[in-house]
ZASEMI-284188 format. One line per field, with one value per residue: x, y, z of N, C-alpha, C, O in turn; residue in three letters; residue number from 1. Coordinates in steps of 0.001 Angstrom, whole numbers. Layout:
# ZASEMI-284188
n_c1: [X; ...]
n_c2: [Y; ...]
n_c3: [Z; ...]
ca_c1: [X; ...]
ca_c2: [Y; ...]
ca_c3: [Z; ...]
c_c1: [X; ...]
c_c2: [Y; ...]
c_c3: [Z; ...]
o_c1: [X; ...]
o_c2: [Y; ...]
o_c3: [Z; ...]
code: [Ala; ...]
pos: [NUM; ...]
***
This chain:
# ZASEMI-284188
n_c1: [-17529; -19925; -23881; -25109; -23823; -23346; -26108; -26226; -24674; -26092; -28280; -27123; -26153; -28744; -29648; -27988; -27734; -30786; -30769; -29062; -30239; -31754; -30858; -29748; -31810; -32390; -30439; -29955; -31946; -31298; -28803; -26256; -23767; -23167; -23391; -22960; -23335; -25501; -24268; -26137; -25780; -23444; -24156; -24835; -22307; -20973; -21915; -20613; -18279; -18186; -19159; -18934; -16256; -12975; -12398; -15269; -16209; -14893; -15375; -18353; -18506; -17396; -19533; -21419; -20200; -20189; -22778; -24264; -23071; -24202; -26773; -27558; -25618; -22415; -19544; -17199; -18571; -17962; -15408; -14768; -16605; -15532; -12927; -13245; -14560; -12847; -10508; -11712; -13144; -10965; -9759; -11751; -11345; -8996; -9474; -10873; -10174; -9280; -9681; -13334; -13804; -16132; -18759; -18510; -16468; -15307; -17103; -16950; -13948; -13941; -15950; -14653; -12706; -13460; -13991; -11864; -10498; -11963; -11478; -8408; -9381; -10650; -8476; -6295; -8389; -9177; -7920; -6298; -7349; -10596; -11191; -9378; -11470; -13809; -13070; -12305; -15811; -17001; -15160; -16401; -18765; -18877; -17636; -19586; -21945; -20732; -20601; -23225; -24400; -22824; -23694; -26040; -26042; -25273; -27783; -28805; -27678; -27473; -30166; -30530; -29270; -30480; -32873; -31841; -30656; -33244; -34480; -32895; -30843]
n_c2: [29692; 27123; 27574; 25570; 24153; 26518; 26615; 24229; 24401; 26485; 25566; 23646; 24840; 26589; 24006; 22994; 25270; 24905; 22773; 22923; 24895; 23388; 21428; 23028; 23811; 20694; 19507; 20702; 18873; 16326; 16038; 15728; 17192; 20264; 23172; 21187; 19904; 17634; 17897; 18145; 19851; 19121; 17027; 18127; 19118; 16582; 15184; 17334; 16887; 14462; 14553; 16982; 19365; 19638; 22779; 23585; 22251; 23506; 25952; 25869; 25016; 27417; 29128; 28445; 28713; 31061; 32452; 30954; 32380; 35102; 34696; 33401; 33564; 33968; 36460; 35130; 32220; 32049; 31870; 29094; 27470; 27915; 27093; 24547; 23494; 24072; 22164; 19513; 19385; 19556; 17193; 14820; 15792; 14668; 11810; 11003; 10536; 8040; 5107; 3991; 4634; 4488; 6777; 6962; 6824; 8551; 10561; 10297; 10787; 13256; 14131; 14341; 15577; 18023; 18643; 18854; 20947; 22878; 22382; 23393; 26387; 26942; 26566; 28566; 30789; 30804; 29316; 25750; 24212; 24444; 23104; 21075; 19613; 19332; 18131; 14766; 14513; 15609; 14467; 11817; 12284; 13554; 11600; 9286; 10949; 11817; 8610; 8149; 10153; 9962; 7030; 7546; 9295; 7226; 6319; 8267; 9361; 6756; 7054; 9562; 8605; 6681; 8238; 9861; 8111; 7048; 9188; 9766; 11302]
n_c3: [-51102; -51799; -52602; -51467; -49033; -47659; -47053; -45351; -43453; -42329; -41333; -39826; -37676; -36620; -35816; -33849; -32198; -31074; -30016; -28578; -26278; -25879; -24168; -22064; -20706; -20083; -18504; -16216; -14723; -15074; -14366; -11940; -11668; -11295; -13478; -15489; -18919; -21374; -23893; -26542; -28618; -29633; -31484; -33778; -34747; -34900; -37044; -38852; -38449; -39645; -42439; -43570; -44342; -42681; -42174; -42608; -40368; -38042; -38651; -37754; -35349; -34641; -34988; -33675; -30946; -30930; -31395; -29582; -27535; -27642; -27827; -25647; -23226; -21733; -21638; -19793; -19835; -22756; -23418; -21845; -23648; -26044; -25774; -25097; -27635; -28951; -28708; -28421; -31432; -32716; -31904; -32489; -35480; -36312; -35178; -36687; -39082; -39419; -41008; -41703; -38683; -35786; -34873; -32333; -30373; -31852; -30576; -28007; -27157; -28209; -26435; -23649; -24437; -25173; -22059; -20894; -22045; -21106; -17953; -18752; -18795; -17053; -14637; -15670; -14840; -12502; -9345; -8826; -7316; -6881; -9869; -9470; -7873; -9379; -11720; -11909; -12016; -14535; -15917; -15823; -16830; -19113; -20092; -20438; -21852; -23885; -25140; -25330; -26773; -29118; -29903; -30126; -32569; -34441; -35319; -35993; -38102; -40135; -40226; -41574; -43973; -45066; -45643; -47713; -49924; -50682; -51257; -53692; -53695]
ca_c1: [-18305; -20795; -24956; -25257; -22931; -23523; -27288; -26317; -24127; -27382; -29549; -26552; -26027; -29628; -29774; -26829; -28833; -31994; -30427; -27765; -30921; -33091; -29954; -29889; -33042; -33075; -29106; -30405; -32794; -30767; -27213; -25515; -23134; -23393; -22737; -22721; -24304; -25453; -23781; -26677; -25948; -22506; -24554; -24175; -20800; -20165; -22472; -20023; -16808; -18600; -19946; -18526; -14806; -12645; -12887; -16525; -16361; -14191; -16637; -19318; -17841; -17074; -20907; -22492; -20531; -20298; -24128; -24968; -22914; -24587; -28534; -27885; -24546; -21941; -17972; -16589; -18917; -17569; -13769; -15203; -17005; -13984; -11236; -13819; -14774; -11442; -9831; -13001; -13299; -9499; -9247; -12372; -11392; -7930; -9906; -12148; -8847; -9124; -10682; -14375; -14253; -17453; -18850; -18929; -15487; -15173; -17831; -16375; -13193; -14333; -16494; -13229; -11345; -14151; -13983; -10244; -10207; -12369; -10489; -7723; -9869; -10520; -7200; -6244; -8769; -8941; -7084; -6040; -8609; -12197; -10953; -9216; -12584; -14792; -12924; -13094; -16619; -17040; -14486; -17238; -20320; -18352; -17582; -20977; -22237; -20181; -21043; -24590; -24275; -22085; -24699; -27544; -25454; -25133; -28917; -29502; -26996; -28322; -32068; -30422; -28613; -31710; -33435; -31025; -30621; -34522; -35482; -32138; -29360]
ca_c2: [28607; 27029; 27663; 24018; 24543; 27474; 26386; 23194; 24923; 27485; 24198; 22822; 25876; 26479; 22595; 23353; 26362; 24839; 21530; 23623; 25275; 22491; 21064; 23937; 23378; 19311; 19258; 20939; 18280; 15162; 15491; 15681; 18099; 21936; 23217; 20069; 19838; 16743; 18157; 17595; 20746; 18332; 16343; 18851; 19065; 15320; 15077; 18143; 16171; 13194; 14518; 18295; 19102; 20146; 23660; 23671; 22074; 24461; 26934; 25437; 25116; 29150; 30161; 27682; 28944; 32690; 32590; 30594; 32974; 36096; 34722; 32735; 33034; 35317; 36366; 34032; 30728; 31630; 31154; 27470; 27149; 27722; 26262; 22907; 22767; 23776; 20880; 18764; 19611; 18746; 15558; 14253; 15620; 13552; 10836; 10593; 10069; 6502; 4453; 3328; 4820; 4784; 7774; 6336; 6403; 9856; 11585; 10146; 11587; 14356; 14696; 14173; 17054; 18839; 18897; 19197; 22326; 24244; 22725; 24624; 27767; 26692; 26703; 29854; 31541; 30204; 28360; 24477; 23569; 23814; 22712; 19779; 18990; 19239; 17367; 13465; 14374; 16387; 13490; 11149; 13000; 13829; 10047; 8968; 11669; 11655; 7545; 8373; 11282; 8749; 6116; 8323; 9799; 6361; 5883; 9637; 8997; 6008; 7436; 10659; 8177; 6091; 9381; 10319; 6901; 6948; 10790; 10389; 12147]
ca_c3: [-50541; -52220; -51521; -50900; -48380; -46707; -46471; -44644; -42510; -41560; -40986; -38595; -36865; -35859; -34871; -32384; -31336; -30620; -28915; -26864; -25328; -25134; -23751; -21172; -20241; -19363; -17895; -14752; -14180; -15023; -14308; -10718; -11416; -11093; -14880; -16875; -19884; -21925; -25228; -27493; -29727; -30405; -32346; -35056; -34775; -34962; -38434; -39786; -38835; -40292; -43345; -44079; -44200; -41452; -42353; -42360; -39100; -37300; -38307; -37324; -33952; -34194; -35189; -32659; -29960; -31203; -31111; -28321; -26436; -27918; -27117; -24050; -22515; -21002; -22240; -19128; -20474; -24118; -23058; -21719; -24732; -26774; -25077; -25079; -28563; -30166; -28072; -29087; -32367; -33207; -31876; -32927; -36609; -36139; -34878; -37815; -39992; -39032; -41699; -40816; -37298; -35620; -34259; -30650; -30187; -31804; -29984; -26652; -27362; -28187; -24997; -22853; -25020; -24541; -20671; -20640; -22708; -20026; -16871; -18673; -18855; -15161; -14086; -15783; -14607; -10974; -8869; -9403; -6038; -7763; -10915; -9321; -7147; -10378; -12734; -12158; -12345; -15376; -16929; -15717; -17392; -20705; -20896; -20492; -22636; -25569; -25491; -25632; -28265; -30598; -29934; -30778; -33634; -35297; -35116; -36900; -39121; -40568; -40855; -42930; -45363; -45794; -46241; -48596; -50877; -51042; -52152; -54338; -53298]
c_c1: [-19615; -22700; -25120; -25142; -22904; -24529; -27308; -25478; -24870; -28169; -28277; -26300; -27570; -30157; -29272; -27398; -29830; -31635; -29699; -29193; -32017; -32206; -29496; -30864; -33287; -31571; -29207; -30999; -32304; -29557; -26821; -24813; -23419; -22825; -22304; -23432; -24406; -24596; -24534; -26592; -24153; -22801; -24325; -23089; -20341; -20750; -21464; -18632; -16789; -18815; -19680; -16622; -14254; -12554; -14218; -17418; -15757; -15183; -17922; -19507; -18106; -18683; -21630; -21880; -20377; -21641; -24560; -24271; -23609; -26242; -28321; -26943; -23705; -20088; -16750; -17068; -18477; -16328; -14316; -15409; -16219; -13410; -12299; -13881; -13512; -10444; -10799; -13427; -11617; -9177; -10369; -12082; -9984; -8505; -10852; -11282; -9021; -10184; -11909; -14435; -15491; -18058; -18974; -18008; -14811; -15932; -17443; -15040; -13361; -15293; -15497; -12489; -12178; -13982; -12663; -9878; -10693; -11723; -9575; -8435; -9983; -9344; -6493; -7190; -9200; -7955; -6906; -7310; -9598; -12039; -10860; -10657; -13526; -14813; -13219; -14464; -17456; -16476; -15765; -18233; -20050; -18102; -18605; -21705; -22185; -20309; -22492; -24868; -23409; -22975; -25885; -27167; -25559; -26379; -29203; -28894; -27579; -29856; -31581; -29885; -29488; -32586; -32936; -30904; -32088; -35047; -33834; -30957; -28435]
c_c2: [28492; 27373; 26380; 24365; 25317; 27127; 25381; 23635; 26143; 26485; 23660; 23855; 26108; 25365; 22785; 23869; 25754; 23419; 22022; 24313; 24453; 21761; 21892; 23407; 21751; 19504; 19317; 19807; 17124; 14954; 16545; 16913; 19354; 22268; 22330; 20240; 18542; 16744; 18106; 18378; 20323; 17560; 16967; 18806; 18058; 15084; 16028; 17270; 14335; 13273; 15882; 18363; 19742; 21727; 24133; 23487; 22761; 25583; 27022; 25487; 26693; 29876; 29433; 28247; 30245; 33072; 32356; 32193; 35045; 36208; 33961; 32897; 34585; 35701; 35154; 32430; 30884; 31320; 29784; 26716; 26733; 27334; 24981; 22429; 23068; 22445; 19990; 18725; 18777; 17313; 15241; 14590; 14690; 12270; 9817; 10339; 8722; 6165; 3992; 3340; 4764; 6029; 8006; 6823; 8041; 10654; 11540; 10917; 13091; 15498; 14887; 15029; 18310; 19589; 19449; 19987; 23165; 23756; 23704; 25764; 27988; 27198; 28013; 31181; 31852; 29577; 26816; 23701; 22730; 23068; 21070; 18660; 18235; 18043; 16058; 13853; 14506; 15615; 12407; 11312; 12805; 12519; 9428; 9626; 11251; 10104; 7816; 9112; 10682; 7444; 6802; 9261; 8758; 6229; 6822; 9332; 7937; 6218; 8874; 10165; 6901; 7096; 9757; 9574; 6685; 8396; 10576; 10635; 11926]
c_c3: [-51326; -51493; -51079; -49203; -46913; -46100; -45360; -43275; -41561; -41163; -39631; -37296; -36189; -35332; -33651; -31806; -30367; -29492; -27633; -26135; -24966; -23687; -21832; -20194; -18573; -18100; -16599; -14010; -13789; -14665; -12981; -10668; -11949; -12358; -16133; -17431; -20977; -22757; -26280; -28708; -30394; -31643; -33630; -35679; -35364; -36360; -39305; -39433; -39680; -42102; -44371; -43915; -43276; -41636; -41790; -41088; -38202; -37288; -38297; -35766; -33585; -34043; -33715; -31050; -29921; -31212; -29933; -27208; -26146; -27585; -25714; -23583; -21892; -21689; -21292; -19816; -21996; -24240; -22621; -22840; -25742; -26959; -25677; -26246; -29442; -29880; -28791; -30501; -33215; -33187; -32345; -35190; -37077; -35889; -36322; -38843; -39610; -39756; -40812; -39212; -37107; -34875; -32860; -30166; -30492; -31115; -28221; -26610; -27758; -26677; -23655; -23267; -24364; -22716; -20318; -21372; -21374; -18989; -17326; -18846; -17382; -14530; -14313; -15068; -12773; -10145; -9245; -8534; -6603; -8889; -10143; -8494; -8339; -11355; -13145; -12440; -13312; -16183; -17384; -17135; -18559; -21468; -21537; -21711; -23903; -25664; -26112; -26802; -29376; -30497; -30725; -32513; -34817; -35750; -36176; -37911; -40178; -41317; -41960; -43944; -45785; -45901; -47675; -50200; -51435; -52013; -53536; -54859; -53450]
o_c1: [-20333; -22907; -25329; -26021; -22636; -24499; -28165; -25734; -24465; -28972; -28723; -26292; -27585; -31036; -29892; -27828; -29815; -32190; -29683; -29033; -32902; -32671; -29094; -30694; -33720; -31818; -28797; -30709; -32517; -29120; -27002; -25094; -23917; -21728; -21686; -24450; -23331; -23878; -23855; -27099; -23641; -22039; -23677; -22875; -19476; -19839; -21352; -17924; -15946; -18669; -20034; -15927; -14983; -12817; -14349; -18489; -16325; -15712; -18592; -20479; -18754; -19000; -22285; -22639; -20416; -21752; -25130; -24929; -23554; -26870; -29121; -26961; -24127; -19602; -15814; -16242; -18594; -16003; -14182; -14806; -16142; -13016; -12017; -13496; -13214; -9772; -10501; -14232; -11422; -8624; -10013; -12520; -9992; -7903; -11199; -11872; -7800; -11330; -11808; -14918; -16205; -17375; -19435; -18368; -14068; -15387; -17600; -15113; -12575; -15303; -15806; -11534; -11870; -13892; -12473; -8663; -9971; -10997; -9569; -7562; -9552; -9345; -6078; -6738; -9421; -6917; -7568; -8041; -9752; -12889; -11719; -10776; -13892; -15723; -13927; -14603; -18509; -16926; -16131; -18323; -20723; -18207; -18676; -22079; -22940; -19997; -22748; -25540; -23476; -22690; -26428; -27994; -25847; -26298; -29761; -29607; -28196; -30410; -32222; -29817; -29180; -33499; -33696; -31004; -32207; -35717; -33848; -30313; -27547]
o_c2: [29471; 27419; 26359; 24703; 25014; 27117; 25473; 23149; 26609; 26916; 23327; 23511; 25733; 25461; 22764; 23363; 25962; 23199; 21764; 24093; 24624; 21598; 21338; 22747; 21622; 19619; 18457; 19650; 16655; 13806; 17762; 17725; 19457; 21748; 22536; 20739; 18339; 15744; 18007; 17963; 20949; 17413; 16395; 18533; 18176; 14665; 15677; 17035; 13516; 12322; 15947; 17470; 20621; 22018; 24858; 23973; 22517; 26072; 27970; 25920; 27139; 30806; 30066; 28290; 30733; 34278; 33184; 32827; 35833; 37209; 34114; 31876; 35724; 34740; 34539; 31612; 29837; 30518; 29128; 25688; 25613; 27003; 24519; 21277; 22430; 21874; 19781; 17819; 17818; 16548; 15436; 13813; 14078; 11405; 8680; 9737; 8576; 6560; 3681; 2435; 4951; 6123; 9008; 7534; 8640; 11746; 12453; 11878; 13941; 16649; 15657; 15371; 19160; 20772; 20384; 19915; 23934; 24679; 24790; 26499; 28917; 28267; 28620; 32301; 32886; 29387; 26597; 22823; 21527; 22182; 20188; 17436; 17060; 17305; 15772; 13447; 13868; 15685; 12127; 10601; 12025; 12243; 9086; 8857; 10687; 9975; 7668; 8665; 11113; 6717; 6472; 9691; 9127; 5929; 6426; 8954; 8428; 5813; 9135; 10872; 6205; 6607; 9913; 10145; 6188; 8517; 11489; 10380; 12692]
o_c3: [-51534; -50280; -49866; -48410; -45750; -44869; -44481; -42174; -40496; -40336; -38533; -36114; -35016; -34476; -32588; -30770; -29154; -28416; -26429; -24934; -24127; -22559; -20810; -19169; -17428; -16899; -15820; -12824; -12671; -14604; -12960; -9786; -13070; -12563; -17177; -16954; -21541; -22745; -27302; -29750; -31323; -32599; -34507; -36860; -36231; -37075; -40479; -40412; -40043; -42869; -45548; -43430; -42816; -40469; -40804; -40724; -37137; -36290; -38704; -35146; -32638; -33301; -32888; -30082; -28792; -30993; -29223; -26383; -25202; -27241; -24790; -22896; -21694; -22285; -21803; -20221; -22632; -25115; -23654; -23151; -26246; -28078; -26783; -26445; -30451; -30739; -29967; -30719; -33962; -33977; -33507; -36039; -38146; -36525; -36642; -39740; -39559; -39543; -39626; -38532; -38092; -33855; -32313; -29227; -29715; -30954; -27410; -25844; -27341; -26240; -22745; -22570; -23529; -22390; -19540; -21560; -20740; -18618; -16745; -19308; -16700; -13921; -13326; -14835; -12143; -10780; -10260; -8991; -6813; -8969; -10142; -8536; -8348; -11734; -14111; -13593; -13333; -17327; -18526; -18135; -19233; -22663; -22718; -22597; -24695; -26848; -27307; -27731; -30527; -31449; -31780; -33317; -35955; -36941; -37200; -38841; -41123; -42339; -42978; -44949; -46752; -46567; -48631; -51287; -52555; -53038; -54362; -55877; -53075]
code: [Unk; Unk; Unk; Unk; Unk; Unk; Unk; Unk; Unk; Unk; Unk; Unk; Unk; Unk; Unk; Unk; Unk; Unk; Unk; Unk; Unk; Unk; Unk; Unk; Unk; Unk; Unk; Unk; Unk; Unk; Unk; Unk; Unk; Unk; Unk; Unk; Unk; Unk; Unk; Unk; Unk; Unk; Unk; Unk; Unk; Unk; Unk; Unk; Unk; Unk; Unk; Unk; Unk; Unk; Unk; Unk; Unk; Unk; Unk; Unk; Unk; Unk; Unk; Unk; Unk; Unk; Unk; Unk; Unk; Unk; Unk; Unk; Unk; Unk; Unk; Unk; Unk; Unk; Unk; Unk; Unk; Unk; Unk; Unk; Unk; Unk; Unk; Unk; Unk; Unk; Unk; Unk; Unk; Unk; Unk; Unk; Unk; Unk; Unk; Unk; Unk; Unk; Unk; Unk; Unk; Unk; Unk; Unk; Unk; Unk; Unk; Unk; Unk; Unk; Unk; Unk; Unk; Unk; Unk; Unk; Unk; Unk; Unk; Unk; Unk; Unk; Unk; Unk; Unk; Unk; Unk; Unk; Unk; Unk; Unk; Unk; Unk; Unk; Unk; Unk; Unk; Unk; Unk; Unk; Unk; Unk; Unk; Unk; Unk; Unk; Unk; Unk; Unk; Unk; Unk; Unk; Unk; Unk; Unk; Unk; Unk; Unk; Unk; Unk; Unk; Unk; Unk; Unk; Unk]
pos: [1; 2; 3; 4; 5; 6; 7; 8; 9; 10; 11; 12; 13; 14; 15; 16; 17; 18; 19; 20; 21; 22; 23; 24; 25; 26; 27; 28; 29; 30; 31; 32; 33; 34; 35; 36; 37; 38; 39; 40; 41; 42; 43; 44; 45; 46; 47; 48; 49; 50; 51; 52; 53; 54; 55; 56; 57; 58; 59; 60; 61; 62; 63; 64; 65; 66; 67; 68; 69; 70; 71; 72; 73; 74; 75; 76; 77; 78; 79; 80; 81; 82; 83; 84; 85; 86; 87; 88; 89; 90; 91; 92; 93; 94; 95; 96; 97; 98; 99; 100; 101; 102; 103; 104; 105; 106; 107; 108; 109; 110; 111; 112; 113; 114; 115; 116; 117; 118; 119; 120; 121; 122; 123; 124; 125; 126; 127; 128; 129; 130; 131; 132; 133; 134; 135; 136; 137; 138; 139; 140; 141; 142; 143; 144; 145; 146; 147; 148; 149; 150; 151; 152; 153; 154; 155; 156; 157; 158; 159; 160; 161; 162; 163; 164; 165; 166; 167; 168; 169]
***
């Protein structure tokens, strides 16, 4: 692996970091349900299935949630973690196979794999009950979400490739 490479993949990884706990942080405040989380340390994610190769994005996925779960988390929330973004991660890098997709469309899908990776961690690890109570709502959130985080994605996107076209690059 190149240093390019690696370096950009240490710059996306402590992005993830620092958003998944800012992310921590606000989720409590703004969102209804018990354990949701905006996703904002996706944003990373969705720039490496945008912009790095699926490789690079898989393990991007692995460090962001092999870390998070090593400074903030627990071995039960890293099976969630897991299950969510390997589901989430896949389809959104299938998704992104589609000429000129927009990232709206992938990051929503992706927020919906997301959720439906950890019900199944849910379900395995519990009964079908809570799971089934949780879910519409958790479908809800992840919809919403991943709109917002592919909205706000297009926006960043944009300002790093007029960054980019200006210094250069």
């Amino acid at each position: 692996m190149k240093i390019h490479t690696l370096t950009k993949l240490a710059v996306l990884t402590t992005a993830a970091l620092i958003l998944g706990f800012l992310d921590s942080l606000l989720s409590g405040l703004i969102l209804p349900v018990p354990g949701m989380k905006l996703g904002l340390s996706n944003l990373a994610v969705l720039y490496a299935v945008f912009f790095m190769s699926p490789f690079e994005t898989v393990l991007l996925m692995l460090l962001k949630v092999g870390l998070s779960t090593l400074l903030f988390g627990n071995p039960v929330g890293a099976l969630y973690s897991l299950a969510g973004g390997a589901l989430s991660v896949t389809g959104m890098l299938l998704l992104h196979r589609i000429p000129k997709i927009s990232p709206i469309p992938v990051s929503t899908v992706g927020g919906i794999l997301h959720i439906i990776g950890q019900c199944l961690v849910g379900f395995a690890l519990f009964s079908i009950q809570p799971v089934l109570y949780y879910a519409p709502w958790l479908l809800i959130c992840g919809t919403v979400t991943g709109v917002l985080l592919g909205a706000l994605s297009v926006g960043v996107f944009a300002g790093l490739d007029l960054y980019n076209r200006r210094r250069g690059a």
